[in-house]
N, C-alpha and C positions, 0 to 999 in steps of 0.2 A: 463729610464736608459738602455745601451746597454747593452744584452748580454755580459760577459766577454769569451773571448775566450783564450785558453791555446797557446801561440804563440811558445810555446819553443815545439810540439808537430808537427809545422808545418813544411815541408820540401819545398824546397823553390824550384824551377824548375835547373835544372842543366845545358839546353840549353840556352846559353849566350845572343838569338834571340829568345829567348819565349817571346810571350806579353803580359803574365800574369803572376803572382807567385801566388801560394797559400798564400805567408808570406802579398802579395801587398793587396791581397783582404779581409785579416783577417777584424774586425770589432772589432771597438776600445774597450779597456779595461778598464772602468772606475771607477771601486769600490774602487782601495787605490789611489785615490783623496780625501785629507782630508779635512776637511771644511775651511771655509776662518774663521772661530776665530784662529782652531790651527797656519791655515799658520801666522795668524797676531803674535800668541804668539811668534812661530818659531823664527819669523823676531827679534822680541824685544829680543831674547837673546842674551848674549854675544859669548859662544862656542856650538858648536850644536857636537850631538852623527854621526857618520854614517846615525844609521838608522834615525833619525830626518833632516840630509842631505837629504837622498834617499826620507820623505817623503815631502819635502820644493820644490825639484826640481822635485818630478810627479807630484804637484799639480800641475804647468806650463802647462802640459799637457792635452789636454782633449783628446788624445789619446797617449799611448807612446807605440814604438816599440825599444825594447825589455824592461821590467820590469828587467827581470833578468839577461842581460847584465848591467842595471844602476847599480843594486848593486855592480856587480862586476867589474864595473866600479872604482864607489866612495869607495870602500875597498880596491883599487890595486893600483892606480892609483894617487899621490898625489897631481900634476896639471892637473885640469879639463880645457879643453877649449870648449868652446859654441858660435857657431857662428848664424848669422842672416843676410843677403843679402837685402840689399834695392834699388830700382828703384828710384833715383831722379826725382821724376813727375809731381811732383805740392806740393800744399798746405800740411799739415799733419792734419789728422782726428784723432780724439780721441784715436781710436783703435790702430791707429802706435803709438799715443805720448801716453799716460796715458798706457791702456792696457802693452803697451811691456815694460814702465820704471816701473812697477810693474812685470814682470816675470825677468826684466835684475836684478832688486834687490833680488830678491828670487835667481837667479842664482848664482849672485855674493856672498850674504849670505852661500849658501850651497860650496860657495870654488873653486869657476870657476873662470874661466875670459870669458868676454865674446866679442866676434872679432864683429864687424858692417862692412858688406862689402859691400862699397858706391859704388853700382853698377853703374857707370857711361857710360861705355862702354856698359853695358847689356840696359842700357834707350837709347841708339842711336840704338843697334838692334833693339827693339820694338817701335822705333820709337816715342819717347816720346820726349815731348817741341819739337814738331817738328824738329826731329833729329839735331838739334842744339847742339854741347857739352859745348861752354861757358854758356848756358843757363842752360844745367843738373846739370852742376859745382855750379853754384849760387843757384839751389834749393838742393844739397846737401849738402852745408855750411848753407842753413837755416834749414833745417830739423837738423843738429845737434843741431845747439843755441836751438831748441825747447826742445829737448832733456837735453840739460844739464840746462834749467830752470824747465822742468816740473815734477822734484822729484827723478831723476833718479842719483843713487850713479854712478859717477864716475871714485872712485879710481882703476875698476880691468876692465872697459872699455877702448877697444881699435877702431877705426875706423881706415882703410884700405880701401885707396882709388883705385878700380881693376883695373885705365888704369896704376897709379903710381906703381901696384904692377908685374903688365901682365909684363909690358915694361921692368922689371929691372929685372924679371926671364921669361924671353919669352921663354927660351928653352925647361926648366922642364915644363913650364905651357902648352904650344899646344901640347907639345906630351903627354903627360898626357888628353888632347881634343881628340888629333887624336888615340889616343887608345880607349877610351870609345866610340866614332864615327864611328870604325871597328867590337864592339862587338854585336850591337847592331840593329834592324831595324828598318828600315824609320816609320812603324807603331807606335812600341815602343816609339820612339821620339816624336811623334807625338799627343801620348797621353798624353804628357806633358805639352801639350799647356794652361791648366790651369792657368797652373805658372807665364804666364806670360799675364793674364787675358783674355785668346780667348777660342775658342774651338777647338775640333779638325777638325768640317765640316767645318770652315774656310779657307779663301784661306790666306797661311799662305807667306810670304816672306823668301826665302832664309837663309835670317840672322837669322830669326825665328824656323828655323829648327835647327840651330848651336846653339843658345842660349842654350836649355835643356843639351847639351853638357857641353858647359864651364859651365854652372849651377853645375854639375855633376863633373866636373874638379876642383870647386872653395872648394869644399869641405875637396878633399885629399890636394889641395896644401894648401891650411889654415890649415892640420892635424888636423879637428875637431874632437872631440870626440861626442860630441851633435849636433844635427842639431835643433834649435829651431826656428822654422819660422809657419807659419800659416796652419791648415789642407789643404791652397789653394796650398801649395806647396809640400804637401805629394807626387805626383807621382815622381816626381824627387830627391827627398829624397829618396824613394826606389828604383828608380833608380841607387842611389850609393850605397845600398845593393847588389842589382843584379850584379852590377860590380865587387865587392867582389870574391863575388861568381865565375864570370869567370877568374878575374884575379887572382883567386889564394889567396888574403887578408886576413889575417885570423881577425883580428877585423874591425868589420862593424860599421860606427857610429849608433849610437843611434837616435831617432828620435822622439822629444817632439813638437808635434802638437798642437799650442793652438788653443783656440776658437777662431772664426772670429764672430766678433759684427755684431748684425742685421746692415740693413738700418732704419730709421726711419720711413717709410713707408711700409704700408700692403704687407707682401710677399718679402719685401725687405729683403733676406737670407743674405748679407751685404753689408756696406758703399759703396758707391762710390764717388772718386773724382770729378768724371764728369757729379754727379747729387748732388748740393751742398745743396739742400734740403732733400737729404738720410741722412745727417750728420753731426756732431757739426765738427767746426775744432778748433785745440788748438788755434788762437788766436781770434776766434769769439766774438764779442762784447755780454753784460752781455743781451742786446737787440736782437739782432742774435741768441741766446741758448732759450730767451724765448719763441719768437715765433716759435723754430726749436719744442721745448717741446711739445708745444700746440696744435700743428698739428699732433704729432705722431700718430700713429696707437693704440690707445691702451683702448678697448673693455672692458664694465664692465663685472666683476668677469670671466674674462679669462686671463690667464700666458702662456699658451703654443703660439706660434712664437709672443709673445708682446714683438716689442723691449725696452719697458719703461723697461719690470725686464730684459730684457737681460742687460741693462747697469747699473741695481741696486745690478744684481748677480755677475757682472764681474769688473764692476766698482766702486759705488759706496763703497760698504761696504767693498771690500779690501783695499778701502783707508781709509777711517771714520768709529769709533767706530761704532755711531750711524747713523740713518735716522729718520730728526723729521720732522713731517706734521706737519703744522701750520693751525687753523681751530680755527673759532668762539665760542664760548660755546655754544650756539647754535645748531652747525652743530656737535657736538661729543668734540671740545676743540683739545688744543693741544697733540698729540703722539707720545713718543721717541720710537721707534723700535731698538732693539740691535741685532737684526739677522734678515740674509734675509728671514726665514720661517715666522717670526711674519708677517712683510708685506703682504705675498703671505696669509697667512691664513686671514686676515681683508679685503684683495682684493676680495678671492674667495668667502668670506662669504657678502660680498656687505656694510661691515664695513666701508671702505677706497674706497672713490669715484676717480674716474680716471681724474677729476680734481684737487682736492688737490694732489693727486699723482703728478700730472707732477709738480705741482708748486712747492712742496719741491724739486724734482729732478730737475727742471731745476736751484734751489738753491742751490745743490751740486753739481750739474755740473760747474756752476760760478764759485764754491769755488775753486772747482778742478784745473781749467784751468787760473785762475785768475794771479798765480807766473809768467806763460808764458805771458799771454795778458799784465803783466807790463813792464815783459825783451823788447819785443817788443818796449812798449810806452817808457823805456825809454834809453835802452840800442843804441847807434847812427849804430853799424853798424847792431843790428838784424834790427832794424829797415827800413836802407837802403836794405838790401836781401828781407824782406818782400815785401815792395815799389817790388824791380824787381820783385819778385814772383808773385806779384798780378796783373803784366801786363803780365805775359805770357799767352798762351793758352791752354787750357790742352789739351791733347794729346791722344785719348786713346788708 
């Protein structure tokens, strides 16, 4: 567990063209992350307190910038809004579909709404579906249908499509770009390139230098109060602190980084689309997840980078009371597991072998993804998007 570090203690650089903040480089704060029973009970209530708010939507976070900005946040403030920006790119992997309709619910629980902003324009900068945009268009009509099959409330979700939204406020929205563009340097910028899955020794394209900007832009003109997107896009999240700061802003969004899911291979720190053996996708056949299962990485009586508990911690058991191994009498019988520690302590203690493990997980994986894999079979137009999706090429 990290370090917690006192953020409200850090002073953040006051030159608009620093490429560093002290606040950028804190180290996440992760001790009032409540466990995944309380968040479940959370959920299952009908009114929640404030502070049962504040602890619904840190859990979201495996790191939050600022704690005590949230509170005074969710105490002040009686509509929350929480946004999350997506690249139309291909397929959706577990991590986008399950992972985030379990944080948009918790959001939406604690009294948000939460904005989806169908980055359509941002996947032709980075050159995604080979900067095709009717093609970006039809992989971001499918990734919704994913979305509204695979358990994710709804009623206080919005999607906002960024060419429909740029084009109908062009004015406010580029000079809002070309402000954050003048404040800032080309290094700064630069080290953004995460966000948008590169690095910075990269030889980066033009448009790829703009993007961290409108990224940065997309923010104030959504007037987000939360930025809930992945630790991959921390740098540019703080980047619209830092702009705060030079423009004068007196409230800074808040910034709830969740966790990004291993890959399913050794060392693979997370998914990727464009190694479709890293990762389950939401409509993978029940045969696709087993064999994805069986190959995983995952070492007897070791947890530390095994993506199997990565996706027992994150995934499974915030969705399912239980996790039961199925096993001969023989081999120890069958065992219901009601919290993620029993597992990890029968793993470590060489109890629970890392084949029965996968084979119950790759049987709540099914379970999981299952609602999706039928909208597909039988819904005509997910179905038809699928079809285009699965002829395109990805992109990266």
């Amino acid at each position: 567990m990290a370090e917690e570090v006192n953020v409200s203690n850090l002073k953040v650089s006051e030159d608009p063209k620093a490429e560093v903040s002290n606040e950028e480089e804190a180290v996440p704060a992760v001790q009032n992350i409540i466990s995944i029973t309380r968040a479940r009970e959370l959920l299952a209530k009908s009114t929640l307190t404030n502070e049962e708010r504040f602890e619904l939507l840190r859990s979201v976070g495996e790191e939050c910038i600022r704690e005590d900005e949230l509170r005074n946040l969710i105490e002040k403030k009686p509509t929350i809004t929480c946004y999350d920006g997506f690249e139309p790119s291909g397929r959706m992997h577990i991590a986008q579909g399950i992972l985030k309709s379990i944080n948009v619910n918790k959001c939406t629980k604690s009294g948000c709404t939460f904005i989806f902003w169908v980055a359509d324009w941002f996947a032709l900068l980075n050159n995604k579906m080979d900067g095709k945009l009717d093609r970006i268009r039809v992989v971001g009509e499918y990734m919704i249908e994913v979305w509204k099959a695979c358990g994710m409330d709804m009623d206080k979700v919005k999607f906002i499509w960024s060419s429909d939204e740029i084009n109908a406020n062009s004015n406010a929205y580029w000079l809002k770009v070309m402000d954050i563009a003048t404040r800032f340097n080309l290094s700064r910028i630069k080290r953004c390139s995460q966000i948008m899955g590169r690095k910075e020794s990269d030889e980066l394209n033009a448009s790829q230098i703009f993007y961290p900007c409108m990224q940065c832009a997309d923010i104030f003109h959504l007037k987000a109060d939360i930025c809930q997107l992945g630790m991959d896009q921390r740098k540019v999240n703080m980047l619209a602190r830092e702009y705060c700061d030079a423009a004068k802003i007196k409230f800074k969004p808040i910034i709830l980084s969740h966790h990004m899911i291993m890959g399913l291979g050794e060392g693979q720190e997370k998914m990727s689309k464009s190694d479709p053996n890293s990762a389950i996708f939401m409509e993978d056949t029940e045969a696709d997840v087993n064999v994805k299962i069986k190959r995983a990485f995952c070492p007897p009586k070791v947890i530390e980078k095994n993506p199997c508990f990565d996706y027992l911690k994150h995934l499974v058991f915030p969705k399912f009371d239980t996790f039961v191994v199925e096993r001969k009498p023989e081999n120890g019988g069958n065992t219901e597991y009601k919290s993620y520690e029993e597992v990890v302590a029968d793993f470590e203690s060489g109890a629970l072998h890392p084949g029965d493990l996968k084979t119950a997980l790759a049987k709540s994986i099914n379970e999981m993804i299952r609602p999706v894999r039928e909208h597909f079979t039988n819904d005509e137009n997910a179905k038809k998007l699928l079809a285009k999706v699965k002829q395109f090429k990805v992109t990266k």
